[in-house]
C-alpha angles and dihedrals in degrees: 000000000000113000120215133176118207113220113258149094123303105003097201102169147043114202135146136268120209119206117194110209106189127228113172107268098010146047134223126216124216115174127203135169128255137195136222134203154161129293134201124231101208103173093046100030092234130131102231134179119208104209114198129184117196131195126182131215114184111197132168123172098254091073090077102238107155108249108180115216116290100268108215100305135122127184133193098246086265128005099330131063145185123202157263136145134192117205128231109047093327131149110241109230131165137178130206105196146149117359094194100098143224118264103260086101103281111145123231112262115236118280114219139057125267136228121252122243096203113124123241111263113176101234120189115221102203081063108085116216117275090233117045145132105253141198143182109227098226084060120112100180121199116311107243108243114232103231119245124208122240126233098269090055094043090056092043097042096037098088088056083044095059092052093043096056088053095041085056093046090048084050090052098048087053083058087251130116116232118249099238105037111161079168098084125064110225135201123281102225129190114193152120104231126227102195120312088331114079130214124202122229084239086056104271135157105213137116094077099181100164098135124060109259102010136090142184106201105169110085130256103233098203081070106096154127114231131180136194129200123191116180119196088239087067100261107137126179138192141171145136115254102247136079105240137159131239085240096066089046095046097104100041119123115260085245097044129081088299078082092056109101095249085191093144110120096174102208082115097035117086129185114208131191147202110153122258088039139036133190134206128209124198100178111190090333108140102005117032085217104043124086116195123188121190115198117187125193139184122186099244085150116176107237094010111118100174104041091051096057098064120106092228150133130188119191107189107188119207114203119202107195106198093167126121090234135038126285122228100205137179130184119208122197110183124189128199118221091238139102087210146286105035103327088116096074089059091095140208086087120138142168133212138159144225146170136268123201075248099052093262112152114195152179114199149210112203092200133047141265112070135014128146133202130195115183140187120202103221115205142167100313092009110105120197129205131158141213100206088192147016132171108235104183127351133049099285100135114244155050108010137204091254098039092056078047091049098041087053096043099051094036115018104231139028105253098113092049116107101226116166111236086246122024124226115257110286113236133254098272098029127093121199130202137190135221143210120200134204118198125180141146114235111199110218119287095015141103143220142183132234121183127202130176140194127207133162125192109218100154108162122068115203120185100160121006095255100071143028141191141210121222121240092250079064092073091061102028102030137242099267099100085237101098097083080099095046104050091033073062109046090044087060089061100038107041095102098057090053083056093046086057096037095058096046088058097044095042097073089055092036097064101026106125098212090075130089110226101242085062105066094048099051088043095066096035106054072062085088089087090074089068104020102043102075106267134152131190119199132207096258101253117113118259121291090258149062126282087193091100090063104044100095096038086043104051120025118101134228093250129060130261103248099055087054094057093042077053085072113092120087119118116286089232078097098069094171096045093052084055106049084052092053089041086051091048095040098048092072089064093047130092109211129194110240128262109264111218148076113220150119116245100203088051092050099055093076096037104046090085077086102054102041095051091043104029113013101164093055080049099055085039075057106057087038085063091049093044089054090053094052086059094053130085116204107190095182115112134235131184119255116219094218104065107352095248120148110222126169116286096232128009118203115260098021116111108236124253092210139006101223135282112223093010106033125184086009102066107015132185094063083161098092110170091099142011101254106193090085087056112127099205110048095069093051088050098054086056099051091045101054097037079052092056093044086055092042094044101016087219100159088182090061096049080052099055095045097036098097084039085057094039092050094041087056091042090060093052079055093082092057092064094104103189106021099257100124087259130110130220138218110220111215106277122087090272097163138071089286101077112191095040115079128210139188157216104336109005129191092229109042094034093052091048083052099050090045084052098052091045082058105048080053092066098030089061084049092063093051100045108248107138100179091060094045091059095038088053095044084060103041082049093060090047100054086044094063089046100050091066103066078087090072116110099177099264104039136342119290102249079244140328102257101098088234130155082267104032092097093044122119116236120200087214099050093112096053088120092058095046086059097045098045093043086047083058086247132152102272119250094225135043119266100241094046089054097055091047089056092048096050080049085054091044101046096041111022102038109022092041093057113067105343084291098299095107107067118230125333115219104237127024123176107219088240079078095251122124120257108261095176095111142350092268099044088060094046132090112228116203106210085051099054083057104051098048080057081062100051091047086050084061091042094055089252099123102140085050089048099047088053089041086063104037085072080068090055106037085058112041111021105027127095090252100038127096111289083260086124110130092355088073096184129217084242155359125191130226087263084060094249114144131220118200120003130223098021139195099221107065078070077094090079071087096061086058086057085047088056088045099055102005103191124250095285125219091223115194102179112192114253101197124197106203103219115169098210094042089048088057095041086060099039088054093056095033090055089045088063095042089052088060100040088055116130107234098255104273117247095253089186119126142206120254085240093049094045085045092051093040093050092038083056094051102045084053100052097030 
């Protein structure tokens, strides 16, 4: 044992820490000493200890735990998260990463974190919020129901069935799970997340999402908050926090949390929520006299971007004793060895404990991945003992679960139990927990506070075995996989401060009178996504090891060097065409550092309101990554799911649909249903997004930087103007973000999103000073614009021009292209009274015709009043949709119309009556109420209403054209250059018999 002494005041103990250094199938054990010591609580006055037990679980996927697929879920490395979604059955990730940027001239994002603006407010904790989503915990709510396809879905859908049934047979051989995979039933989850870690509403620990691409979404019931009361008059209560049934606790050991005394019946108990924050309430249970409230915080902290990077949770309870004697009273927080499922059976795990000059107790892991902490503060009448290990379930001698229950319940601490400092190595087959323990004694009529925190240390992030990634806390805490007891530490001190900043940014919104009340709560809560959706942020420093293996695969392009110089030529009065040529040519002598994200551009597209008002700087670091990936060429192939074709990973020019899922940022476009660089929408999208953040910023830098990125992207759409009108065209096959519903020839959604793109390219050209471009977007702008209205019927557009079985149908997004131009402060593309008539279209059939108008807007709508059966998506609900057309009504003056247009969001997936959707928001819902993907990314658009609201102080740069004729041809002749090279070879459009037999079949039979 090596003894060491931390520098300090008042050194007062000696005790041991353990490091578990893995080694696959065994653990080695290092001990060293600790200290504790005294702290001063200078804002209260008070002396106060902070007490923290760790325990460490190393895990790595070769030991063969069962992780099921990440289900929908994304989480900011930490505590904090930014976003990105995938449509079908997909799972929603998105990465953060690096903000030193590629060399295409992106400037590297500033580094470190800054400093928040909010003003102090004193909060009390054991006050709930005015405004929150509320249950009782003996609630069950109605069980969300998974959707079925019809017939006609099943025969249109069955050929990509087939091959995704084998695809996800090929994944699974490579000991890999597919991407989309509707084969595998996954767990229904209800919770209100802290961090990775999740929390039910009825008190459970589940949704452990600490490794990219995996989650364990059952709970971990040895994860719980306890609590024992002992009057003087011989009453004595006790119960876990949490609401279970017999059935969960059945086969559990006689010795194990069966033993617990699970009393809690929850009808006067009520869990409230305003992300992020919850409250609990136990009112009278156990104890008729007692009141405990439970407050729970995480730092998700606008404009912080520090704080909210900590993996971290702090749980303050505030006892109210309203008996006519004293209470007695413990609180017990107990803690598995697990990181989830079954992973605590794997044995050699142990727990110890030792002292920090600042009271901290520990057990600890010296080498990353995994360490918890849990922590109690002790102050003056808080008493703090621990329990370093329990056996929870095997044959391992010792302390077992029911002793440590026992040992609470008969004498309120554990103090008299006879713990080593450091526990012996638990067996294959056993699991072993820890637990903290608060003990005071609350006069009547009196109250008192308790505070507990959680924190875990996972620094590194592995998605293939050649790199690896820290996460952004590690820049203030380390990379060691030693800092779970630091940070459960400082958030005992400062979150109060995290609360202080919280409620001065919810209270605005809180109190504002031109809200519903529904509004505000859903609009913080549907915020859950940042931490509960999959995401990790980095720390902004490329991965561990070497690019150097991708280069020549990454970055070469499909045509030689030397056509591209002879492509050269054109007159340098197109600055930004010349360029974009040398930039072409010299790309393939470049090495650049990889785009750092996961994310799906057409998904967030409608999220990112969210982002940009709440976290702008991870929303320009964003777009940079998108505008890298426009720059790069990825020549490998991968297999489509509608027709088995194999087809190049990446084209030059095209946005991304994905940056990857087990490789990201090295091998993008995981979504392969489709080959997506003939997607209309994704391009358009890009533009608008990143217009949207300069005005919002005004970060003309960052226009620089992006500006080529913006001017290639619209050079690629070129090729899909067919016939040379301005205009693009879809081209038959669900090339948009819906997937399953095709469109062709001139769309309203695709077209409008077009139009809007050109308009701002326009005035994005103006910021940076390139005044050609300004004027030869301007004018493609106004002729897109003529063509766009041929959609035009008179009432609404027309879905697209290609009399097809859909072309008259009224979509509730037709008007995508109008939201972003009015929320970019633009000129609108259509007229405003055209716009109105297509949203009171929208309204009255869309929204008032599904579901008595508490559904929200159904996606397709024929103007007989029938809903639109054409195709799965067409017949669904989606979410994020329905909110965003809200938005668009705000800009158009229609805010009644908008406010009952959302409600139908509200109504079905967050109130009382609705359908079990609360905190699990997913992509759709049909008209049958059946969902499709939980926990989404899109409903973040509820955020894009709020824009419309209060729609920030814009930097608005309207184009000013000059219409000059020779200058126009100058930069059509270089606009077109580029184009011309960025062209897709035509596609094989031939088809097998069986597939012209099946084709034609489906079509006689749905005619």
């Amino acid at each position: 044992m090596e003894k060491w002494e931390e520098s300090g005041k008042n050194p007062t103990k000696w005790g041991t820490q353990t490091k578990i250094n893995y080694k696959r199938g065994t653990h080695e054990n290092k001990i060293q000493a600790h200290i504790h010591s005294l702290q001063i609580d200078f804002f209260s006055g008070w002396v106060s200890h902070t007490y923290i037990i760790i325990f460490s679980f190393f895990f790595l996927f070769c030991t063969g735990f069962h992780l099921q697929k990440l289900n929908l879920h994304f989480k900011l490395g930490d505590g904090f998260s930014n976003f990105c979604g995938l449509h079908w059955i997909f799972f929603p990730f998105c990465l953060v990463g690096p903000e030193k940027m590629c060399e295409n001239g992106l400037e590297e994002g500033e580094r470190e974190p800054s400093n928040s603006s909010i003003e102090e407010i004193k909060v009390d904790p054991g006050k709930p919020g005015s405004l929150t989503w509320q249950r009782k915990l003996n609630s069950d709510g109605n069980a969300p129901v998974e959707f079925k396809i019809n017939l006609r879905e099943t025969f249109h859908l069955a050929p990509i069935g087939f091959r995704l049934w084998r695809h996800v047979r090929e994944e699974t051989a490579k000991g890999r799970g597919a991407m989309i995979d509707p084969f595998v039933k996954r767990y229904i989850s209800y919770s209100q997340d802290a961090g990775s870690i999740g929390r039910s509403y009825k008190g459970e620990f589940q949704r452990f999402q600490l490794f990219p691409i995996t989650s364990e979404n059952g709970p971990v019931l040895e994860n719980q908050f306890s609590v024992f009361v002992s009057r003087p008059n011989g009453e004595k209560y006790s119960t876990v926090l949490c609401r279970q049934s017999p059935e969960a606790l059945k086969e559990c050991p006689p010795s194990g949390i069966g033993s617990w005394d699970w009393n809690l019946n929850g009808n006067k108990s009520t869990y409230l929520a305003l992300y992020p924050r919850a409250w609990t309430v136990y009112d009278g249970e156990p104890d008729p006299a007692l009141k405990i409230v439970c407050r729970q915080i995480s730092p998700i902290i606008p404009h912080n971007y520090k704080e909210s990077s900590f993996p971290v949770a702090v749980f303050t309870f505030t006892l109210f004793n309203s008996g006519k004697t004293a209470a007695d009273i413990t609180l017990l927080f107990t803690w598995a060895n697990s990181v989830g499922g079954v992973s605590g059976l794997s044995g050699q795990h142990l727990n110890s404990k030792f002292m920090m000059k600042d009271g901290v107790r520990v057990t600890a892991n010296g080498r990353p991945p995994v360490t918890y902490a849990i922590a109690a503060q002790e102050m003056d009448g808080v008493h703090i003992s621990e329990c370093p290990c329990f056996f929870i379930s095997g044959d391992t001698p010792g302390i077992t679960a029911k002793d440590m229950w026992n040992e609470i319940k008969e004498h309120g601490s554990f103090d008299r139990l006879n713990s080593a400092e450091t526990s012996m190595p638990s067996e294959l087959g056993s699991s072993v927990g820890a637990a903290v323990a608060a003990s005071l004694t609350i006069p009547s009529d009196s109250e008192q506070t308790v505070t507990f925190s959680l924190a875990w240390d996972c620094p590194e992030i592995n998605f293939s075995k050649e790199r690896t990634y820290y996460r952004r806390y590690t820049k203030f805490y380390g990379t060691r996989g030693d800092a779970a007891a630091k940070i459960a530490h400082d958030a005992i001190l400062d979150h109060g401060h995290w609360e202080s900043q919280i409620e001065a940014w919810q209270k605005p919104v809180l109190e504002d009178k031109r809200f519903p009340e529904w509004y505000p709560i859903t609009l913080f809560n549907e915020l859950y996504y940042l931490n509960s959706g999959g995401t990790v942020w980095t720390d902004g420093s490329p991965p561990v090891h070497s690019f150097t293996s991708i280069i020549e695969r990454k970055f070469s392009l499909d045509r030689s060097r030397s056509d591209l110089k002879n492509t050269v030529s054109i007159s340098h009065h197109n600055d930004t065409a010349v360029d974009i040529l040398e930039r072409m040519t010299s790309v393939l002598e470049q090495v650049h550092t990889p785009y750092f994200m996961w994310n799906t551009n057409d998904v967030h597209f409608y999220s990112s309101f969210a982002l940009i008002m709440l976290f702008p700087k991870l929303e320009l670091s964003i777009q940079r990554d998108f505008a890298a990936s426009v720059m790069m060429h990825d020549p490998s192939k991968m297999k489509l799911l509608c027709n088995g074709k194999w087809v190049s990973r990446k084209v030059l020019g095209a946005v991304p649909h994905d940056v990857g899922n087990y490789d990201p940022w090295f091998e993008v476009n995981g979504y392969n249903l489709y080959n997506t660089d003939r997607w209309k929408d994704l391009n358009p999208k890009f533009v608008l997004q990143v217009y949207r953040d300069v005005v919002a910023t005004g970060d003309k830098n960052f226009a620089k930087a992006v500006w080529p990125s913006v001017y290639v992207a619209l050079a690629y759409m070129n090729q899909f103007d067919k016939d040379g009108d301005g205009m693009i065209e879809n081209e038959g096959f669900p090339d948009q973000t819906y997937d399953t519903w095709s469109v062709s020839g001139v769309s309203a959604y695709s077209g409008g999103l077009w139009v809007a793109a050109l308009q701002a390219a326009s005035a994005l050209a103006r910021v940076v000073g390139d005044k050609g471009s300004e004027d030869y977007f301007w004018f493609k702008f106004q002729k897109a614009k003529g063509v766009y209205q041929k959609l035009w019927n008179g009432s609404y557009f027309n879905y697209d021009d290609s009399d097809g079985s859909s072309s008259s149908s009224i979509q509730a997004d037709q008007l995508a292209g109008q939201w972003y131009a009015r929320a970019c402060g633009l000129s609108p593309i259509v007229d405003e009274d055209k716009a109105k008539s297509a949203l009171e279209k929208v309204y009255h059939y869309n929204v008032l015709k599904v579901g008595g108008g508490k559904r929200g807007a159904v996606n397709g709508m024929l103007p007989d009043g029938k809903v639109d059966m054409t195709t799965m998506q067409s017949r669904e609900i989606w979410s994020g949709v329905t909110y965003g057309v809200a938005a668009t009504m705000i800009h158009e003056g229609l805010v009644d119309m908008a406010f009952q247009t959302a409600s139908g969001v509200y109504e079905a997936a967050w109130s009382q009556e609705g359908l079990g959707y609360s905190f699990q928001t997913p992509e759709s819902w049909n008209t049958d109420d059946q969902y499709r993907s939980l926990c989404y990314m899109r409903p973040l658009a509820i955020w894009a209403m709020q824009w419309a609201f209060s729609q920030p102080k814009l930097h608005k740069y309207e184009a000013n054209p000059e219409m000059n004729e020779d200058s126009l041809v100058l930069q059509h002749a270089g606009f077109s250059r580029v184009a011309r090279l960025l062209k897709l070879p035509d596609e094989d459009v031939s088809r097998s018999a069986l597939q012209v037999i099946y084709d034609y079949t489906c079509k006689r039979m749905w005619l």
